[in-house]
C-alpha positions in Angstrom: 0.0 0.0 0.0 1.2 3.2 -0.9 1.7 5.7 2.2 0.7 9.6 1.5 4.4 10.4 1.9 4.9 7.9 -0.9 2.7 9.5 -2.3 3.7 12.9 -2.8 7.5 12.2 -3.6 8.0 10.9 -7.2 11.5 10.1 -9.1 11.8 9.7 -12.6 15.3 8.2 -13.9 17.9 9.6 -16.1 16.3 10.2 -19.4 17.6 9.5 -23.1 18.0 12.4 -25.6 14.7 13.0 -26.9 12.7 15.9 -28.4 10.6 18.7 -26.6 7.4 18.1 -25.2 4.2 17.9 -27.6 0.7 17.8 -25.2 -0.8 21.3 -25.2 -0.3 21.3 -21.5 3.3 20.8 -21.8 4.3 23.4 -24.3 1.9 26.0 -21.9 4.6 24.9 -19.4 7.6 25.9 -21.7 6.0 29.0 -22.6 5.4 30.2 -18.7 9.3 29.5 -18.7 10.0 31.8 -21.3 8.0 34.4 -20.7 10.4 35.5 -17.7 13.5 35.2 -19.9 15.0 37.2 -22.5 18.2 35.6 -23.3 17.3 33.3 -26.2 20.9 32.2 -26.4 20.5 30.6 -22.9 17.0 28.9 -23.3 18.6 27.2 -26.6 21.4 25.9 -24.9 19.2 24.6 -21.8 16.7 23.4 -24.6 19.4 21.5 -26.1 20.7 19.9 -23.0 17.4 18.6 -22.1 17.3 16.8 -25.1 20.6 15.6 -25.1 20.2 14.1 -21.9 22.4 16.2 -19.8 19.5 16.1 -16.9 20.0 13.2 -14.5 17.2 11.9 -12.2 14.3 14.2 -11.3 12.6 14.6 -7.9 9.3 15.8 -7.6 7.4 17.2 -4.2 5.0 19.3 -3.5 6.1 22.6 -4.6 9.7 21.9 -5.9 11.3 19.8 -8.9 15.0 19.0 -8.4 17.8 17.6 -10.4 21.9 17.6 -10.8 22.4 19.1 -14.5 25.2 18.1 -15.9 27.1 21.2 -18.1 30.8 21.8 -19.1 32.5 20.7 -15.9 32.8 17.6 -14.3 30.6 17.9 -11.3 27.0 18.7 -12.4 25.1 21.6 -10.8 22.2 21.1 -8.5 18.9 23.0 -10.0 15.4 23.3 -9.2 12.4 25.2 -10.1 9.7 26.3 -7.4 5.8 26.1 -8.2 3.4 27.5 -4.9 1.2 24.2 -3.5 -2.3 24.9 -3.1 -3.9 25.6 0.4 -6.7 23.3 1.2 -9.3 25.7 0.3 -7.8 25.9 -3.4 -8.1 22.6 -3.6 -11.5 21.6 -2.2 -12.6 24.4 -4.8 -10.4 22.1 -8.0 -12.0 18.9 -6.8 -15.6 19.7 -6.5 -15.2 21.6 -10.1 -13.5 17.8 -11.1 -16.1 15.9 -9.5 -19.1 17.6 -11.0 -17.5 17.7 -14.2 -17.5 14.2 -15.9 -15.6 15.3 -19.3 -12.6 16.8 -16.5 -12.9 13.9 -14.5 -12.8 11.7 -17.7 -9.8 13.5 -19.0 -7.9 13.2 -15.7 -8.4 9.8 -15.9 -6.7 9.4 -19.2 -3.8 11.6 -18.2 -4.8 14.7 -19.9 -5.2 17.8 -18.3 -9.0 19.2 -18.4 -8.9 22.1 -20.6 -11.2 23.8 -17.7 -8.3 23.7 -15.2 -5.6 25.1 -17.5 -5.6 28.4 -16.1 -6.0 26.7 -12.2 -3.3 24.3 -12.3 -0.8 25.7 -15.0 1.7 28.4 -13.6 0.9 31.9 -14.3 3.1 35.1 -14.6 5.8 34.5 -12.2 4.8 31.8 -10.3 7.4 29.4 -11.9 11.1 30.1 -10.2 14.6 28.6 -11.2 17.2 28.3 -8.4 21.1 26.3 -9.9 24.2 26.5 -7.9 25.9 27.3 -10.8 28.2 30.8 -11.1 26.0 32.1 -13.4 24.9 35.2 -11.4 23.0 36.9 -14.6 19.1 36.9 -15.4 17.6 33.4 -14.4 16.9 31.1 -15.6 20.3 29.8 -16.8 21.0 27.1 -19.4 20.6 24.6 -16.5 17.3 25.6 -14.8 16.0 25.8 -18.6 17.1 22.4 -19.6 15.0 21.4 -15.7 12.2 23.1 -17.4 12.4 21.5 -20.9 12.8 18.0 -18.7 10.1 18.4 -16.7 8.3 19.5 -19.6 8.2 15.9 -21.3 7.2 14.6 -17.8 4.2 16.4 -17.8 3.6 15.4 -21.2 3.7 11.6 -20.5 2.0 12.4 -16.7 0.0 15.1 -15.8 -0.4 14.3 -12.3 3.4 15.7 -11.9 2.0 19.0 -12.2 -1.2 18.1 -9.7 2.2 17.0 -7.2 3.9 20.1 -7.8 0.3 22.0 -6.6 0.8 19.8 -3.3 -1.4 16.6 -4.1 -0.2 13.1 -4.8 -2.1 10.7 -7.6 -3.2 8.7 -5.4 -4.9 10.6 -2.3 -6.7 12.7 -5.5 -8.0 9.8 -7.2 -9.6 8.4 -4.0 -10.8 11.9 -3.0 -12.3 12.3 -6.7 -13.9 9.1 -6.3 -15.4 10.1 -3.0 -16.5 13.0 -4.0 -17.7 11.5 -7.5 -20.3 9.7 -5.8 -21.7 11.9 -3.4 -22.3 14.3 -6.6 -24.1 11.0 -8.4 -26.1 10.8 -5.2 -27.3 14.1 -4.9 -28.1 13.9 -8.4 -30.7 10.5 -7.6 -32.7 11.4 -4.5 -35.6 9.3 -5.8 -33.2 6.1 -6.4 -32.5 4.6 -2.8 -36.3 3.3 -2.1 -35.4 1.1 -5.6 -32.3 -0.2 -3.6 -32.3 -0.5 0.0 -29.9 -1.1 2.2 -28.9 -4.0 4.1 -26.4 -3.7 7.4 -23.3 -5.1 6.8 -23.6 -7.8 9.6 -26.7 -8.7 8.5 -25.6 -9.5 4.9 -22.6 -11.6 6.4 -24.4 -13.4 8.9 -24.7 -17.1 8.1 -27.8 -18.6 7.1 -29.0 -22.7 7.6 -29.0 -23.9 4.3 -31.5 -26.5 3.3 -30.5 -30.2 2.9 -29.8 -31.2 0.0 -32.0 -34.0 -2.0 -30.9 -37.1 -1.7 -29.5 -38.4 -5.0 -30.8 -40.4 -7.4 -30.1 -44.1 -7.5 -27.6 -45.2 -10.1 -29.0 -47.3 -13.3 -28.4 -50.6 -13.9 -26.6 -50.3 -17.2 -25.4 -47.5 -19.5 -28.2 -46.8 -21.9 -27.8 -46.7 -25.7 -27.5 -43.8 -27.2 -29.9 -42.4 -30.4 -29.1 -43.2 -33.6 -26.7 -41.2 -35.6 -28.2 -40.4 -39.4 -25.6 -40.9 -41.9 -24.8 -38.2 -43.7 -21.4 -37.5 -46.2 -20.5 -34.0 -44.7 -21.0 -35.3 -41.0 -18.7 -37.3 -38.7 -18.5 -41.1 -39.0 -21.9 -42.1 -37.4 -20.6 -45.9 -36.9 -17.8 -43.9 -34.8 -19.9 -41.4 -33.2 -22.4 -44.5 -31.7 -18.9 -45.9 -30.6 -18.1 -43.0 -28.7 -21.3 -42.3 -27.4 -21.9 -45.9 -26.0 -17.8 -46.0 -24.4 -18.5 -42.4 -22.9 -22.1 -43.8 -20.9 -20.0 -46.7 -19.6 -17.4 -44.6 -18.4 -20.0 -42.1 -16.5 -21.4 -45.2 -15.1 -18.4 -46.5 -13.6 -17.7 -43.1 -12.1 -21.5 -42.5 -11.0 -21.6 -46.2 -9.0 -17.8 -46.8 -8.1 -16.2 -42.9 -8.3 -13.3 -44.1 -10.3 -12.3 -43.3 -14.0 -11.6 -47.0 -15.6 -9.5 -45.0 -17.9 -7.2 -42.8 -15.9 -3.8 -43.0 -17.3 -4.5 -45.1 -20.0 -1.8 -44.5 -22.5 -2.8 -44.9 -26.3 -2.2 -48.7 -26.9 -4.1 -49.2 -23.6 -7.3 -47.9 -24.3 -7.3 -48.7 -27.8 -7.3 -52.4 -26.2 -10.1 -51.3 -24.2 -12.6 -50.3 -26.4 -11.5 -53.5 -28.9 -12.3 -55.7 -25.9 -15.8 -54.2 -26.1 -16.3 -56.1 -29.4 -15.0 -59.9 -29.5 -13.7 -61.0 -31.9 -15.5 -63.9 -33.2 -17.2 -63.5 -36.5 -15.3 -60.2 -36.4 -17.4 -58.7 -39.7 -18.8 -55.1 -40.6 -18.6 -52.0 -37.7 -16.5 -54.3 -35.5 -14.0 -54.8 -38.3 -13.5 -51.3 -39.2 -13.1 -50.7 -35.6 -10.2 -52.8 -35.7 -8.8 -52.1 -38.3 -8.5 -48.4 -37.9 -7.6 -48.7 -33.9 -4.6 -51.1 -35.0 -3.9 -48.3 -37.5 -3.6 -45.8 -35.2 -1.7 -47.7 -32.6 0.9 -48.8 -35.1 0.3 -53.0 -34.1 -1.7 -55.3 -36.5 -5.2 -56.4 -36.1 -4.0 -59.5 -34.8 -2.0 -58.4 -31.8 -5.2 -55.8 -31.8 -8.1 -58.9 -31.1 -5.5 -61.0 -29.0 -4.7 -58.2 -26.4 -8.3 -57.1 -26.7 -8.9 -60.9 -25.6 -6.9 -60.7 -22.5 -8.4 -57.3 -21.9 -11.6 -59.1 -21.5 -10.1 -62.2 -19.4 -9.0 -59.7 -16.8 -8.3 -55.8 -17.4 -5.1 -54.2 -17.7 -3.2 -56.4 -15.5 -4.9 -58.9 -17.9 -2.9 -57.5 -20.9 0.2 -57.4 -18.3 0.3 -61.0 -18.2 0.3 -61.5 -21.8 3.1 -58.7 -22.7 5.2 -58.6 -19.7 7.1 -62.0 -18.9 8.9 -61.7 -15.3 10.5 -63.5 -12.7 7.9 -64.4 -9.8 8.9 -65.6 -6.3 9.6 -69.1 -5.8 6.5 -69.8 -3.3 3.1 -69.4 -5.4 4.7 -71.0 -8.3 6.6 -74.2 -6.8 3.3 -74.8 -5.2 1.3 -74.4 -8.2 3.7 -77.2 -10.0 2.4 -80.2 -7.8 -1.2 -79.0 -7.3 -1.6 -79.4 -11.3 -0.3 -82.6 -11.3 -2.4 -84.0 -8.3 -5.3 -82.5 -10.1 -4.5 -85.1 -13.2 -3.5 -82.1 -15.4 0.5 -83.8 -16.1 3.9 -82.1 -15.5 4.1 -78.6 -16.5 7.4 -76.9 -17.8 8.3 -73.5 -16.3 9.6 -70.7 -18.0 9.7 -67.8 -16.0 6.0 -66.9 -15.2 5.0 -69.5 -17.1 3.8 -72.9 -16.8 3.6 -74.8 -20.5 2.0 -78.4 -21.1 1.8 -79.2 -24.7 -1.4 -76.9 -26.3 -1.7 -75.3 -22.6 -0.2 -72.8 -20.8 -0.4 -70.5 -17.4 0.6 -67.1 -17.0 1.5 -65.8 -13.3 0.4 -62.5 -13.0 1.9 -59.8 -11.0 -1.5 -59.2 -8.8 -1.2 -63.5 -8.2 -4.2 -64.3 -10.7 -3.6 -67.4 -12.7 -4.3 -66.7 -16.5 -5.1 -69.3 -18.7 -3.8 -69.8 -22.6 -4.2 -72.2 -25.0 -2.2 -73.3 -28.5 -4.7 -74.2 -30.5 -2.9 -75.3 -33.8 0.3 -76.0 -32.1 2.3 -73.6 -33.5 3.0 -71.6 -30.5 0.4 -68.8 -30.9 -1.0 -68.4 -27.2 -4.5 -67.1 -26.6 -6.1 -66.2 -23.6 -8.7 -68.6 -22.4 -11.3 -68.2 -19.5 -10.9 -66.3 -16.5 -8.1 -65.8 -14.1 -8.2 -67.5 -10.6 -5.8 -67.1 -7.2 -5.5 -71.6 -8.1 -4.4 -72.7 -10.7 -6.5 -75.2 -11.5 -9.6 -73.8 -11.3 -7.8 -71.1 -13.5 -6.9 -73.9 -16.3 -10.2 -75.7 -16.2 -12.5 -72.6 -15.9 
């Protein structure tokens, strides 16, 4: 927050060489400069300093602009220029003429000075005078309080609230007074508008209130419904895709309506192209369900083969399903020794282990990382596993599920 002494003490850097001010309000500053000097010569020479840069950084307070100008020697020269402040009166008299005037307040606002305060705030005859340490002891201003002036002059032109400073007021204790005052005009101006709007106390509108229970939910359906039929039509989307879409997005509100988990959060793209697959099997594979294949085994770089077979074990068990048919490991020597000798006592003949395996000629187990047992099975003998069944913690239930 910005204190009032903050306020009304501003400091505007060094700046780069630059050309004289433009903004009416800034040349009217100029000219109140010149009008108490005669000596041409010297207001060309501070004229050109300015805009050379010569003036280092300017401080601004109520009444007073300062800065070291920097001439032919070495050490540069302090300078200032004087301005009277207002007296409070003076200035309750410029704000009410600001606050009843909307085109001066509007003007203010958008850093212009109102043309109806030019001869309030601007300095008349003599009001504006130099003061430099320099030795030159003829007619002020010298060529260092002019270049001040010329300085200053472009800072009014980019700010005209450094002139309202100078007249004893900082931006930001005016813009709140303007405001204040701004709305007591707009009241005045509305007698009949309060009955519209009453008031209410401030506790009272931030007291807390017992809100009403809310209704209790609505019970869950059984199943997703289907969704309407999609008209095919050549400039529209794919209806046959838009149906699939419709009918994946209805399962996947009502696993999130009856469980409150997403069953495909952080599915990558392989993933849940397996997972909509699965919803389709893959026997008689023909029409809609073939084109779904074939373009999600497109997209996923694999062929429809490796599509239906992971969209097989999708179905047998999920994602750690598909798991156990891509990701061979190394299980713990427990579960699987036991599993060994249970198979045979169930009549089901030696099995040969292979990591997480377990192979009998056109049979085969998959250990998965959860401790499901997931059937396979060889069917042409040619070493082309497919899932089979569902998984189960034994592992013969799992093989003759």
């Amino acid at each position: 927050m910005i204190t009032a002494r903050e306020d009304r003490r501003r400091t505007f850097e060094t700046a780069p060489a630059g050309a004289a001010a433009v903004s009416w309000w800034g040349r009217a500053w100029v000219t109140a400069l010149e009008g108490v000097s005669h000596d041409t010569a010297r207001l060309a020479r501070g004229r050109a300093y300015a805009e050379e840069g010569h003036v280092d950084a300017v401080t601004v307070t109520p009444g007073r602009i300062v800065a070291y100008v920097r001439g032919s020697r070495a050490r540069p020269y302090r300078t200032e220029l004087t301005l009277p402040a207002f007296a409070d009166p003076e200035w309750n008299e410029l704000l009410e003429a600001v606050a009843a005037d909307p085109a001066a307040l509007a003007a203010l606002l958008e850093r212009e000075v109102p043309q109806s305060l030019a001869q309030t705030v601007l300095p008349g005859a003599g009001e504006l005078v130099p003061h430099c340490s320099c030795p030159d002891f003829g007619r002020p201003p010298c060529k260092h309080a002019a270049a001040l002036c010329y300085r200053a002059a472009r800072l009014l032109d980019e700010d005209p609230f450094v002139l309202l400073l100078l007249r004893g007021r900082g931006e930001r204790e005016l813009l709140d007074e303007l405001t204040r005052r701004n709305a007591a005009h707009a009241a005045r101006e509305q007698p009949d508008a309060a009955p519209d709007f009453p008031g209410v106390p401030a506790r009272e509108a931030l007291a807390r209130t017992a809100l009403p229970l809310l209704p209790a939910p609505l019970p869950a359906p059984a199943a997703a419904g289907l969704p309407p039929a999609y008209p095919a039509d050549p400039a529209a989307p794919d209806p046959l895709a838009l149906d699939q879409l419709a009918c994946d997005a209805a399962a996947r509100a009502l696993a999130l309506l009856t469980t409150g988990e997403d069953p495909i959060a952080g599915l990558g793209l392989w993933h849940d192209a397996v997972r909509l697959a699965s919803a389709h099997p893959t026997a008689g594979l023909m029409g809609t369900a073939r084109t779904l294949y074939r373009d999600l085994a497109r997209a996923t770089g694999r062929t429809t083969t490796e599509l239906a077979r992971a969209a097989a074990a999708w179905r047998q068990g999920g994602r750690p399903a598909l798991a156990a048919l891509e990701e061979p490991w190394d299980p713990p020597a427990g579960p699987f020794d036991r599993a060994r000798p249970a198979l045979l006592a169930a009549g089901q003949g030696s099995f040969r282990p292979d990591r997480n395996r377990l192979t009998i000629h056109t049979r085969q187990l998959r250990l998965g990382r959860e401790g499901l047992w997931y059937c396979y099975e060889d069917r042409l003998g040619d070493n082309d596993w497919w899932p089979r069944g569902r998984p189960s913690a034994d592992p013969v239930t799992a093989l003759l599920g």
